[in-house]
MIFITI-666410 format. One record per atom (N, C-alpha, C): x, y, z. Coordinates in steps of 0.1 Angstrom, whole numbers, plus 5000, padded with zeros to 4 digits. Layout:
BEGIN
XYZ;...
This chain:
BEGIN
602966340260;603366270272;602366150274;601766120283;601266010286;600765970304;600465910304;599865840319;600165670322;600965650329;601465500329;601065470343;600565370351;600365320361;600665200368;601665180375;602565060377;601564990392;601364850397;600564830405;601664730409;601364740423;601964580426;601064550439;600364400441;599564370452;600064210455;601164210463;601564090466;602964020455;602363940446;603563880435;602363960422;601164000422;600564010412;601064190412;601764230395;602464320396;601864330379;601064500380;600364540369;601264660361;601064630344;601264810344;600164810333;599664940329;598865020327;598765130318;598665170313;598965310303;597365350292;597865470291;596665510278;597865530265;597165570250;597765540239;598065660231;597965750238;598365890231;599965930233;600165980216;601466030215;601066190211;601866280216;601666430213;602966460203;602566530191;603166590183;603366730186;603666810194;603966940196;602167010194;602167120185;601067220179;600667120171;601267010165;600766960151;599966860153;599566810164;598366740174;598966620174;597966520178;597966390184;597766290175;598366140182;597966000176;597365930185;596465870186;595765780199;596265640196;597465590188;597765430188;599065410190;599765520201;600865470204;600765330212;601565250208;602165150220;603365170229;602365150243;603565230253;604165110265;603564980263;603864900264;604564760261;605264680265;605964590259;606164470266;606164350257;606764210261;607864190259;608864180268;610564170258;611064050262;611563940251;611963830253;613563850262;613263760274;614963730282;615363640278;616563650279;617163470281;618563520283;619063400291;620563390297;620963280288;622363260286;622863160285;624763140291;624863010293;626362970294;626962940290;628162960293;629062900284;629062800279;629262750263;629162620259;630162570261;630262400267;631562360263;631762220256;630762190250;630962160235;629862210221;629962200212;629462240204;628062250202;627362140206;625762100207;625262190217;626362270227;625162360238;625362510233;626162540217;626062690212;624762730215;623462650207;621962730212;621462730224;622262700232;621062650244;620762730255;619762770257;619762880270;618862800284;619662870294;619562830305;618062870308;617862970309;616363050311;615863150304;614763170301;614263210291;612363240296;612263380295;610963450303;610963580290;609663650299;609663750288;608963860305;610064020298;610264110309;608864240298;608664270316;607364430310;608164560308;608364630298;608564780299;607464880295;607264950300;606865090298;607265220296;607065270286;607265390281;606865540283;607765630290;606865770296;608465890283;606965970281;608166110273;608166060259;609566140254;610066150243;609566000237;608765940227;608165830218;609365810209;610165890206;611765860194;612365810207;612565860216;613665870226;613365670229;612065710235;611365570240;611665480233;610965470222;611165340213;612465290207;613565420212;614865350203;615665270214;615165320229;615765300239;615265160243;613865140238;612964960241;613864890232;614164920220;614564860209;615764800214;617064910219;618464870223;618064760232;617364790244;616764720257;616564570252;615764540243;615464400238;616764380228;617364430227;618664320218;619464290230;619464400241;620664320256;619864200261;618264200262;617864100271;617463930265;617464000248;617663850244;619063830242;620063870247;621363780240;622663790259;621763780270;622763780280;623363680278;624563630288;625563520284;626063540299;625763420311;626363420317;627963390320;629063450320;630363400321;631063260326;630363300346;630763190356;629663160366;629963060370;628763050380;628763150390;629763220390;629763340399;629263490391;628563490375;627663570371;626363620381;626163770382;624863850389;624563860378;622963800383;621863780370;620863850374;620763910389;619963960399;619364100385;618364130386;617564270384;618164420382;619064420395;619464530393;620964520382;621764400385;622564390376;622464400357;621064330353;620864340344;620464520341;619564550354;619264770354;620864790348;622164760353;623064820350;623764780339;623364750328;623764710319;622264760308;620764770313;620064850305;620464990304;620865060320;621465150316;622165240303;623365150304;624365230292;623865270281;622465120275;622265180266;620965270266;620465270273;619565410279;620465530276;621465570286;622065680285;622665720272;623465590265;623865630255;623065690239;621965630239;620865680234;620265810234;620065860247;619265950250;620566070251;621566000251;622866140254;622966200232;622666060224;622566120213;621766200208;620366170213;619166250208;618666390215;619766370229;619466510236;619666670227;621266680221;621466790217;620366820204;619766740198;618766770192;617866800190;616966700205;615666760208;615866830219;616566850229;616666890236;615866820246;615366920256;614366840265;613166750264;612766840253;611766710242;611866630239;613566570242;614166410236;613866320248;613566380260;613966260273;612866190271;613366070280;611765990283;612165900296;611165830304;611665750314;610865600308;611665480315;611565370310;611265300327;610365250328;609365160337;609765010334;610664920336;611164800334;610564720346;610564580341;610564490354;609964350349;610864300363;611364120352;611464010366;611163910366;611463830376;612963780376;613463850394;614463860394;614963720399;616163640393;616763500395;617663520410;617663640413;618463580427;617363630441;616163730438;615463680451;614163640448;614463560438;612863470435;611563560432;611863710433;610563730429;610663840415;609463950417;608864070408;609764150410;610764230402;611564340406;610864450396;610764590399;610464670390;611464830392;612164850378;613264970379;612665070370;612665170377;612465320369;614065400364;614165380348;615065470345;614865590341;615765730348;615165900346;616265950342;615966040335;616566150330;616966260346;618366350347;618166450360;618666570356;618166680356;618466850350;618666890361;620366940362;620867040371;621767120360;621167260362;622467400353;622467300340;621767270337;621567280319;622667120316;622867020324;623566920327;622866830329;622466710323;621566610318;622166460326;622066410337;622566290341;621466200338;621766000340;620665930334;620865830348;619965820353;619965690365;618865590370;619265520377;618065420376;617565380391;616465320400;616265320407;615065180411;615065120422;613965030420;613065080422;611965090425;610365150431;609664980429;608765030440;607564950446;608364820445;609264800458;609664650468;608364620476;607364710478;606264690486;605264660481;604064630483;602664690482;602364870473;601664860467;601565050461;601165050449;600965160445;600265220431;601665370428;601865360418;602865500412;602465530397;602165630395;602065660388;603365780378;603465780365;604365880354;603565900343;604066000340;604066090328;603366230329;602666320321;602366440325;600966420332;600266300330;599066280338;599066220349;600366200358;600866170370;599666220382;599866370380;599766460394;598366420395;597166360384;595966370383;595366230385;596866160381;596165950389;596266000401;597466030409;597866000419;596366060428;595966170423;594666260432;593566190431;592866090419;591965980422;592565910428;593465870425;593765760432;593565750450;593965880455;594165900464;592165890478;591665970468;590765960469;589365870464;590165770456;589065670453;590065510452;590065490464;591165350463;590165310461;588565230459;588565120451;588965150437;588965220429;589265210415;590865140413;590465060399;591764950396;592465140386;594365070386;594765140380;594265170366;593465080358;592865100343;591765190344;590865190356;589865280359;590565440360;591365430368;592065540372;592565680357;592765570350;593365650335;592265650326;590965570328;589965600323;589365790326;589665770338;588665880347;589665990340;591066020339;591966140335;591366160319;591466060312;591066100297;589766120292;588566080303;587166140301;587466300312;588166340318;588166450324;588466540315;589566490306;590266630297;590766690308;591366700318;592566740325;593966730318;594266680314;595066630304;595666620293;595066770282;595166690264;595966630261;597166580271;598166490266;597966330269;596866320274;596366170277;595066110276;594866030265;594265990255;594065850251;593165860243;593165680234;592965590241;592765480236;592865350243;593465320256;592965250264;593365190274;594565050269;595865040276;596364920272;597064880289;597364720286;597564660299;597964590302;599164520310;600064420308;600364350326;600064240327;600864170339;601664040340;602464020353;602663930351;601663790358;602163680345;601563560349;603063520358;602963500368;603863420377;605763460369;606363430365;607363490360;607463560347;606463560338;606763600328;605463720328;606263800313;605063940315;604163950303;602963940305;602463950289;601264030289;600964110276;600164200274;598864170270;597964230277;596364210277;595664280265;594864230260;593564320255;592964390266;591964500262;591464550276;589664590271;588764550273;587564580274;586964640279;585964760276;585564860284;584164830282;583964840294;581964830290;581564940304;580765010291;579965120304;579265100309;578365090321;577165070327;576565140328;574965100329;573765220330;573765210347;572865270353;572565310367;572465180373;571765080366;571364940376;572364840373;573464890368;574964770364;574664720348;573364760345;573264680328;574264760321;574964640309;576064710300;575164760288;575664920290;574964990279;576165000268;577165000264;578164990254;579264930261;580164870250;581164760253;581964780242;583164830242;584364790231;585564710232;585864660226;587564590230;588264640218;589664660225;590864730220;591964630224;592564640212;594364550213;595364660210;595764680222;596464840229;595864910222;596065000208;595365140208;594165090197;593664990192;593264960181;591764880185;590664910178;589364890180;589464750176;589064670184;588664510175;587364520172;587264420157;585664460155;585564340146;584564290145;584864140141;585664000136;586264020150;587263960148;587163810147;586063720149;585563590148;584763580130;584463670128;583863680116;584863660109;586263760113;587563780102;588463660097;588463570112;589263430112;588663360105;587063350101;586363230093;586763260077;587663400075;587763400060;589163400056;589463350042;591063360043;591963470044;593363440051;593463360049;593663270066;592163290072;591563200085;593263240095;593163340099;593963370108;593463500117;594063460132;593663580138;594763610148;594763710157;595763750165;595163710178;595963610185;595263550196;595563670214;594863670222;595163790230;594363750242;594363740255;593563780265;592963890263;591763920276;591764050273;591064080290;591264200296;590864260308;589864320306;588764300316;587564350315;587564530323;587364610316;587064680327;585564770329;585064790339;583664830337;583764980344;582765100336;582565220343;580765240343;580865330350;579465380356;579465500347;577765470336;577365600335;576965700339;577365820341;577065970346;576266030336;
């Protein structure tokens, strides 16, 4: 399972995760990626030849990943072939958020309706979307779930946090939500730091990863951890690109063939105990 932490403070709208995938008895991997940038774009109808390429708007939307990692990743994958190839009809096309949720949908469901009888409940997973929506100018953010009644599997979608809030998913939920509760200054990355140095958890793990939006578009962070000693001095510092140690990475660009992977990165700092 996992720990994902969705934030929204005004238009500035975070998500958050740690990098562990669980294999049943057969143990763990700490470099899942449970995060995503997924290219949008709309386009209209051409009506001569020269406007076949042209798209009207073009952003890039955040998802996150809770559950089933087969389930997840097949269901991001469908997700990014609908959002790069919309096509608005008429000017009377809904381009609105939730219209696009209903059209991630189908292939949500239809995905997860294949992989069910196989894994069974171990196939589900929930998808954490959210995109700047074109008809009310701002941050929209939709949760798609799996629903178990009498052994009957429905798939639906819903928006969360129109407001101000912190939410948290996955099996490390019940244990953000109780720091959280009790330590509002901690940022959401702090928050998932504190569950996987607890071991409350064994299902949440690895690296910190981190993603927000810059004003319309969503893109994903490096995230830097530096521990402090008692007087705020940094006693150790690592940086990670989602689950993966960076380690000389200025050294690595000066040699051939002189390339590197360019990235922001979020700082975050904890207090040694």
């Amino acid at each position: 399972m996992t720990l994902v932490a969705i934030k929204r403070d005004g238009d500035k709208v975070s998500f958050s995760s740690d990098s562990r995938i669980i294999f049943g008895d057969a143990g763990h991997m700490d470099k899942g990626i449970k995060l995503f940038a997924v290219p949008f774009r709309i386009k209209e109808p051409a009506s001569k030849k020269e406007d076949f390429d042209k798209w009207v708007y073009q952003s890039q939307f955040g998802i996150a990943v809770v559950g089933s990692s087969i389930n997840a990743y097949s269901v991001k994958d469908a997700i990014s072939e609908v959002l790069n190839n919309i096509t608005a009809i008429t000017n009377m096309s809904d381009v609105s958020i939730p219209s696009i949720g209903a059209m991630i949908l189908k292939v949500y469901k239809e995905v997860s309706e294949d992989l069910a009888p196989i894994l069974n409940k171990n196939g589900l997973c929930e998808i954490i979307f959210g995109g700047y929506c074109l008809g009310q100018k701002r941050i929209r953010i939709l949760r798609f779930f799996p629903t178990i009644e009498s052994d009957k599997i429905s798939y639906n979608f819903e928006e969360i946090l129109p407001d101000d809030g912190t939410l948290f998913f996955g099996s490390g939920s019940k244990y953000g939500a109780q720091i959280h509760n009790s330590e509002k200054e901690l940022t959401p990355l702090q928050i998932i730091k504190k569950v996987i140095s607890s071991e409350c958890d064994k299902a949440v793990g690895g690296a910190l990863q981190h993603g927000s939006f810059n004003g319309e578009t969503f893109k994903i962070s490096g995230v830097i951890e530096r521990q402090l000693d008692k007087e705020g001095k940094i006693i150790k510092e690592i940086k990670y690109r989602r689950g993966f140690v960076v380690e000389n990475e200025k050294e690595e660009a000066m040699k051939p063939p002189y390339l590197f992977i360019a990235y922001g990165y979020q700082i975050v700092e904890f207090s040694h105990d």
